[in-house]
C-alpha positions in Angstrom: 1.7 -41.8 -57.8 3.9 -43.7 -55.3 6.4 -44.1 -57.7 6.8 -40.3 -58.5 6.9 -39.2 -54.8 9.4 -41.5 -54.1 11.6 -40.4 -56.9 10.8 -36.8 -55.4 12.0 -37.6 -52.2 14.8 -39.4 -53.5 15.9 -35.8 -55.2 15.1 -33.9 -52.0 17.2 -36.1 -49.9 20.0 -35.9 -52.7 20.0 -32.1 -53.2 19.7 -31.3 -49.3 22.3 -33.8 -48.8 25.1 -32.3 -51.6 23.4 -28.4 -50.1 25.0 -30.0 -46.4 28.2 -31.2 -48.1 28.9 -28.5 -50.0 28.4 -26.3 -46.8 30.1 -29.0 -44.6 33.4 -28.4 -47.0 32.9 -24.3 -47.1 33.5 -25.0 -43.3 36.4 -27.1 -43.1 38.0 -25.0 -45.4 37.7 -22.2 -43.9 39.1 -23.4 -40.6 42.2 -24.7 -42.4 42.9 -21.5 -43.5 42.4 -19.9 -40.4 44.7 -22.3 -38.9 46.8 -21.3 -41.9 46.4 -17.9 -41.2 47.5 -17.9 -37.9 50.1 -19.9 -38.5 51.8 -17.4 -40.7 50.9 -15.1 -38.3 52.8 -16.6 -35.6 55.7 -17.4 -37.7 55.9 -13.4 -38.8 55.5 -12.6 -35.0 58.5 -14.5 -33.9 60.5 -13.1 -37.0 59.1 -9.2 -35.0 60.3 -10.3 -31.8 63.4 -11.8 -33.0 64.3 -8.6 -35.0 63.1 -6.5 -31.3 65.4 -8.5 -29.5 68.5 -8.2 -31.8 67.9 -4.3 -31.6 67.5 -4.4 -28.1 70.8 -6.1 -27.4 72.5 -3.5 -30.0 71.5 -1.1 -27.9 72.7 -2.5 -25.0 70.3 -4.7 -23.3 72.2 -7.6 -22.9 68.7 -9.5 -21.0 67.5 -8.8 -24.6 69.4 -12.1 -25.8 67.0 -14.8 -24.1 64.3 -13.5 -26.2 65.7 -13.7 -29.0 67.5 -17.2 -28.6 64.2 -18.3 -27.3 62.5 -17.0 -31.1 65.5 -18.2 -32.7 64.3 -22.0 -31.4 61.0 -21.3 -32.2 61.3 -20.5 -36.2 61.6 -24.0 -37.4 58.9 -25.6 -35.5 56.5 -22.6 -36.6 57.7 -22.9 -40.2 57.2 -26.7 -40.0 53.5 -26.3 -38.8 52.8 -23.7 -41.2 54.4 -25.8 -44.3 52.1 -28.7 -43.2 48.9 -26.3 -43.0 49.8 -25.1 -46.5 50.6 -28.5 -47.8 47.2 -29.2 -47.0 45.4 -26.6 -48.9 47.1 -27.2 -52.1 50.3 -27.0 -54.5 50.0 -22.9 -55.2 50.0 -22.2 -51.2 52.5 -25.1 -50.5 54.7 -23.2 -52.5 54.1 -19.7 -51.0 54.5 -21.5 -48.4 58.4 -23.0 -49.1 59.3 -19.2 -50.6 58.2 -17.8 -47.2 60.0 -20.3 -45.2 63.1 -20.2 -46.7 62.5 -16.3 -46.5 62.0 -16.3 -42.9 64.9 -18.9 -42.6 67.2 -16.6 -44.2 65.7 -13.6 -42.1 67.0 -15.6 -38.9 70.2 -16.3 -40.1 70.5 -12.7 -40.8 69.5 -11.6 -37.2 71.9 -14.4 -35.7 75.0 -14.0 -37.9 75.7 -10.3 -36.5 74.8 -9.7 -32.8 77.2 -7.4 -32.0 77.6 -4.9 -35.4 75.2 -2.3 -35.6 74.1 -2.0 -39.5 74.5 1.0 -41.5 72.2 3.7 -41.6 72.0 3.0 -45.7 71.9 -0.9 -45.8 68.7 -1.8 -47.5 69.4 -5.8 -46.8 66.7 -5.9 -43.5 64.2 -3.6 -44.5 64.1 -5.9 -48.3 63.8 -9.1 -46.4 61.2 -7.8 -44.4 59.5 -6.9 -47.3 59.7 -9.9 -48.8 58.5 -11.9 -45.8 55.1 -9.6 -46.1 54.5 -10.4 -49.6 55.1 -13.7 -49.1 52.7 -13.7 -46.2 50.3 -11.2 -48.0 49.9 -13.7 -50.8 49.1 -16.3 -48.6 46.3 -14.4 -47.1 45.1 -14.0 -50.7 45.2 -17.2 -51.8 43.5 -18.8 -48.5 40.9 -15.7 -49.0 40.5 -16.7 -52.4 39.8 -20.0 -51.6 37.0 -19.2 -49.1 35.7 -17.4 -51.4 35.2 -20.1 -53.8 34.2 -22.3 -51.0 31.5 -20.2 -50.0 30.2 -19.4 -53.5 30.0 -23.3 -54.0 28.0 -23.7 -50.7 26.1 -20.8 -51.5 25.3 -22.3 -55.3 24.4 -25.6 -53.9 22.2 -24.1 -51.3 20.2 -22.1 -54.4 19.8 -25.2 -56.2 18.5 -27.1 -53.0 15.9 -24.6 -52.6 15.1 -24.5 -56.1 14.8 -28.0 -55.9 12.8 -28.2 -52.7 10.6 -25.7 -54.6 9.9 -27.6 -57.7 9.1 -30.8 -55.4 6.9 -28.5 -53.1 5.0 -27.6 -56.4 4.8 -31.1 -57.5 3.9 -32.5 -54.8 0.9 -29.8 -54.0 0.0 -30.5 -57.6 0.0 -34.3 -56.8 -2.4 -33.5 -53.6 -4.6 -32.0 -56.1 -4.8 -34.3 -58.2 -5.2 -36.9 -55.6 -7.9 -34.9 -54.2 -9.9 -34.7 -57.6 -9.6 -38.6 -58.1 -11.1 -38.9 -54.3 -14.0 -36.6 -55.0 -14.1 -38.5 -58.4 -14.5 -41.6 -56.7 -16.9 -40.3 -54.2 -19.2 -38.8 -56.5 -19.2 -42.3 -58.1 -19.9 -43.9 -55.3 -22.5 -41.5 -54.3 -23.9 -42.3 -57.5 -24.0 -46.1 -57.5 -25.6 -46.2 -54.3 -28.2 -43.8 -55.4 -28.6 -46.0 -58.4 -28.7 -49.0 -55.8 -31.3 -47.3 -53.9 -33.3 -46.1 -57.1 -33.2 -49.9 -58.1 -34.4 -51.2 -54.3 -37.4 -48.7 -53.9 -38.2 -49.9 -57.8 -38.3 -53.2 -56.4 -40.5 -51.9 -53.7 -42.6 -50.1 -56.2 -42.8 -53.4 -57.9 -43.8 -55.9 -54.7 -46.2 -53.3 -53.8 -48.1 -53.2 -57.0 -47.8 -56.9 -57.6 -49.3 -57.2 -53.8 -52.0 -54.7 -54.6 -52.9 -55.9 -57.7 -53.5 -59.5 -55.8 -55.4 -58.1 -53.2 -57.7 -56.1 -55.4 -58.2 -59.6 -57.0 -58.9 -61.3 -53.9 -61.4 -58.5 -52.5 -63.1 -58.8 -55.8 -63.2 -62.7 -55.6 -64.3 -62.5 -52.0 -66.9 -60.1 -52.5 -68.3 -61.7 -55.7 -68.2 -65.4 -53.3 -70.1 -62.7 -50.4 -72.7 -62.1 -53.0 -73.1 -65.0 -54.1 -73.5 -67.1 -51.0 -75.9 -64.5 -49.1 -77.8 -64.5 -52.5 -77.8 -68.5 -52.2 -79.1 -68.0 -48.3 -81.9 -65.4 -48.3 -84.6 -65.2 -50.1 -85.7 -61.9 -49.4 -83.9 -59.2 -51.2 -83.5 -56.7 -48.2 -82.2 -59.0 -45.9 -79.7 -60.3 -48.4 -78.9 -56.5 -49.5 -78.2 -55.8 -45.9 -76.1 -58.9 -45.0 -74.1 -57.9 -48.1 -73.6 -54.8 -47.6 -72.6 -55.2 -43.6 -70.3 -58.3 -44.9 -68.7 -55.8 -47.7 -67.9 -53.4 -45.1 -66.5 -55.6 -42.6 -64.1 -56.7 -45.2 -63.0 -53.0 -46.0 -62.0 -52.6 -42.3 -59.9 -55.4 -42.3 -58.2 -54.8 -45.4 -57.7 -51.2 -44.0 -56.2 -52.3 -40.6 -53.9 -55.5 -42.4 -52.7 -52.3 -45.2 -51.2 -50.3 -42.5 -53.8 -47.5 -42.3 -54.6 -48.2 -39.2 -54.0 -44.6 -37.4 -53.6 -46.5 -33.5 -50.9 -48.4 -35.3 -51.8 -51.3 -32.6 -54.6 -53.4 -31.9 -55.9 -56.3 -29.7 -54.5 -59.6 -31.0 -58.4 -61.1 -31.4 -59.5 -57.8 -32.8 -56.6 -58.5 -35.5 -58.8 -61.7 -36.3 -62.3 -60.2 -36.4 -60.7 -57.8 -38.8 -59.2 -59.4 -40.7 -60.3 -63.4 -40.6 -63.9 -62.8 -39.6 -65.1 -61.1 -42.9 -64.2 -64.1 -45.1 -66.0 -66.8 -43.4 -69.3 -68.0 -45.1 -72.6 -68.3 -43.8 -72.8 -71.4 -42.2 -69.3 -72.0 -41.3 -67.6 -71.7 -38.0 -64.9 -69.6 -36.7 -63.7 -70.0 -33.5 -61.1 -68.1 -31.9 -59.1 -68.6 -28.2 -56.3 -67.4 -26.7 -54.6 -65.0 -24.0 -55.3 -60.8 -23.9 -52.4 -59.1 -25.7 -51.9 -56.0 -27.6 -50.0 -56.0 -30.8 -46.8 -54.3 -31.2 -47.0 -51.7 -34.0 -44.1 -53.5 -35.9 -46.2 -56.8 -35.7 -49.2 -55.6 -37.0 -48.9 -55.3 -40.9 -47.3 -58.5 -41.2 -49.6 -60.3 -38.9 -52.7 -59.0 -40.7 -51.2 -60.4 -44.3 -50.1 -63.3 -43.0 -53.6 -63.9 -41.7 -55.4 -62.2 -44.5 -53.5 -64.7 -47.1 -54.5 -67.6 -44.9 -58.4 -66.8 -44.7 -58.5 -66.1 -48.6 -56.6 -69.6 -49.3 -59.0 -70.8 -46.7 -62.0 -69.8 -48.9 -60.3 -70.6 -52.2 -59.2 -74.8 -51.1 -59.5 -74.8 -47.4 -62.2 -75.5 -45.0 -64.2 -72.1 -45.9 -64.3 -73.3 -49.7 -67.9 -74.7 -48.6 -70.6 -73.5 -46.1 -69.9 -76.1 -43.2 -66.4 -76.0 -42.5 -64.7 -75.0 -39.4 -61.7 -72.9 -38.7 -60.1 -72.5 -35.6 -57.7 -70.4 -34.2 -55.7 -70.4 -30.6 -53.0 -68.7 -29.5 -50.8 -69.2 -26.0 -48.0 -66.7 -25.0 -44.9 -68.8 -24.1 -42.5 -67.8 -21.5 -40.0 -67.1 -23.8 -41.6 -64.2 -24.9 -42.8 -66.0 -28.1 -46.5 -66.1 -29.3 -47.6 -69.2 -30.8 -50.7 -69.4 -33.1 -52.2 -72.5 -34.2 -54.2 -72.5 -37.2 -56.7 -75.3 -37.9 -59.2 -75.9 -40.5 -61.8 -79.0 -40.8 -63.0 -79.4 -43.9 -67.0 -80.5 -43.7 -66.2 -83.5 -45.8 -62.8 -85.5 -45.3 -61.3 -86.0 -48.8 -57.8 -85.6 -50.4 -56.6 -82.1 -49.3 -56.2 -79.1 -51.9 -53.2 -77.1 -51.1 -53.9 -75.0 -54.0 -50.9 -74.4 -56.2 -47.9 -71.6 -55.3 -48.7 -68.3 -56.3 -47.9 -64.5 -55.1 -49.9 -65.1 -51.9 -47.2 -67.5 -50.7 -44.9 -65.5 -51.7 -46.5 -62.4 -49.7 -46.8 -65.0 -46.8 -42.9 -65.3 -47.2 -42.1 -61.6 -46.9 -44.2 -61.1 -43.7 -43.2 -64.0 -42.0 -39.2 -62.7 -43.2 -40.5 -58.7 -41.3 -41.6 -60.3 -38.3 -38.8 -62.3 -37.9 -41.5 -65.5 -37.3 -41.6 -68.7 -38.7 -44.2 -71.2 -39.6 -44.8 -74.8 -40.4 -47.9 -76.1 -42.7 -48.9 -79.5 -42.8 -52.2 -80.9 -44.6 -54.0 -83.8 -43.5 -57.4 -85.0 -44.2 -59.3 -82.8 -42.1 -57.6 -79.7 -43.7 -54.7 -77.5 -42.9 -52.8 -77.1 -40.2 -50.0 -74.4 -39.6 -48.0 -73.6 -36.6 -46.4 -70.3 -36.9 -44.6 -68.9 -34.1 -43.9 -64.8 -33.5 -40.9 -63.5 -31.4 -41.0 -60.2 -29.0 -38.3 -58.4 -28.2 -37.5 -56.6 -25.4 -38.6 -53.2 -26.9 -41.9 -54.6 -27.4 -45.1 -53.0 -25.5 -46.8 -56.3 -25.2 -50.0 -56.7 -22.6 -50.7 -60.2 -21.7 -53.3 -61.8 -19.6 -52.8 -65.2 -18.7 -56.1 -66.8 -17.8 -58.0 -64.0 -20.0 -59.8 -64.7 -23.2 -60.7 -62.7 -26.2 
């Protein structure tokens, strides 16, 4: 396309270019022959006041004689000039021009040869070469009209063709806009295409992490509850009292899988209330939980993350930690730095010291991953033989609404 509008533009130029030319040479030549022109017009005036003057002094006005003397001198530079003009314009006026030189030449000597005689009333000879020196002048005229004419007729030819040339590039270059116009909105649509494609392919993704996270936690409320029912069974021995302990265990876990799933209308909560939510439903009877740290609300961006994060640590907790048996202890404290970075330290003792079972790598690590990525946090896991212990730290920003109490506990 770059190609074709510079070729255009290369014919615009050229055409407007020959249009000036042409126009430029319609002008020149039209003030040659009005030099011409006047030229021939001067040298027939000084022939007039040449002939004047030699009647004049025939009729007895001697004064009459400077005038014409003064004409006399005057013919052959006139007739040079005039020869030069026409020598200029071309060969058919160069020799008009000779003819009417030699005409006017002879003219002079005419007038200069017999001062004094007084011509007879029936001598033709003046009035022929008078005549002669107008036709000879006349067809001067016409040939310097004739060639303006042409001159212009060229120009005006030239200036047709530029503007039918202008006109086809105008076309062809709206045409070109056009076209350039239907490959942008082409390109666009394309583009508006691939990204919705992009986007259909991300929120798939989505659709996909969210069912592969639901379908784990379904698994992980239905192994927790069936553990909850099975250790409270294990415990009491009357029916009622197990019922009830079941049932008030069962519910505690549907709050905090409702406030870690992001239905939590307040959309923020107390940090410890995060951990009775969410931590305290898990622990067994007969284990320990133990929780310490300053007062702080959540930010609302915090809280979804924090609560699988914490979620996925209390169920691997119950699966291999310290919670996999009644007696183990779990503890949790929390400081909030002067950074504006809170720091959570979670530690587990297992109620016998053995070889520690990190349990192998499955989704929830992977879900663990993803939060820790949304809240921007970190964390660091080491296992020892008391248990695990993991070190995650959580950064606030500046736009978070964050309450903290130094010296108060939850």
């Amino acid at each position: 396309m770059l190609v074709v509008l510079a070729v255009l533009f290369a014919a615009g130029a050229l055409t407007v270019t020959r249009a000036f030319h042409a126009e430029n040479v319609a002008r020149q030549e039209m003030t040659e022959a009005r030099e011409a022109l006047s030229q021939v017009n001067d040298l027939m005036l000084i022939l007039y006041e040449a002939e004047s003057a030699q009647r004049s002094v025939l009729l007895g006005d001697p004064s009459a004689a400077d005038p014409f003397r003064a004409a006399e001198a005057a013919l052959p530079g006139a007739t040079a000039q005039m020869q030069a003009s026409l020598d200029r314009a071309g060969s058919d006026l160069s020799v008009q021009g000779r003819r009417l030189g030699a005409l006017a030449g002879e003219r002079m000597a005419d007038l200069s040869a017999s001062p004094a005689v007084v011509p007879a009333p029936t001598t033709a000879s003046p009035r022929t070469a008078m005549d002669d020196l107008r036709q000879a002048s006349a067809a001067i005229r016409r040939e310097e009209r004739a060639l303006m004419d042409a001159a212009y007729t060229r120009a005006d030819a030239e200036r047709l063709r530029a503007k039918r040339t202008l006109g086809m590039i105008g076309l062809t270059v709206l045409g070109l806009i056009v076209l350039a116009a239907m490959l942008a909105f082409r390109s666009a649509r394309a583009e508006s295409r691939l990204r919705y494609r992009r986007e259909i392919e991300v929120q798939r993704d989505r659709a996909e992490l969210v069912s592969h996270e639901l379908s784990h936690r379904v698994k992980n409320l239905f192994a927790v509850t069936m553990s909850i029912i099975s250790v409270t069974g294990r415990s009491e021995t009357d029916p009622k009292i197990a019922a009830k302990k079941t049932r008030s265990r069962i519910q505690a876990l549907a709050r905090a899988h409702e406030l870690s799933s992001g239905q939590n209308l307040m959309r923020t909560a107390p940090f410890g209330d995060l951990l009775e939510a969410v931590v305290r439903p898990y622990c067994p009877p007969g284990a320990t939980l133990r929780l310490s740290g300053a007062k702080l609300v959540l930010p609302a961006r915090l809280l979804t993350p924090m609560g699988l994060i914490f979620n996925e640590l209390a169920t691997n907790s119950v699966k291999y930690g310290a919670w996999s048996s009644p007696l183990g202890t779990l503890t949790v404290d929390w400081t909030f730095a002067s950074d504006e970075t809170l720091i959570v330290v979670w530690q587990e003792q297992l109620a016998e010291y053995g070889p520690p079972q990190p349990g192998r790598e499955g989704f929830g690590s992977t879900m663990i991953d993803l939060s820790l990525q949304q809240a921007k946090a970190t964390m660091k896991r080491r296992w020892g033989e008391q248990g695990l212990t993991a070190r995650l730290r959580f950064p606030f920003s500046g736009a978070d609404k964050v309450e903290v109490t130094a010296t108060g506990k939850d």
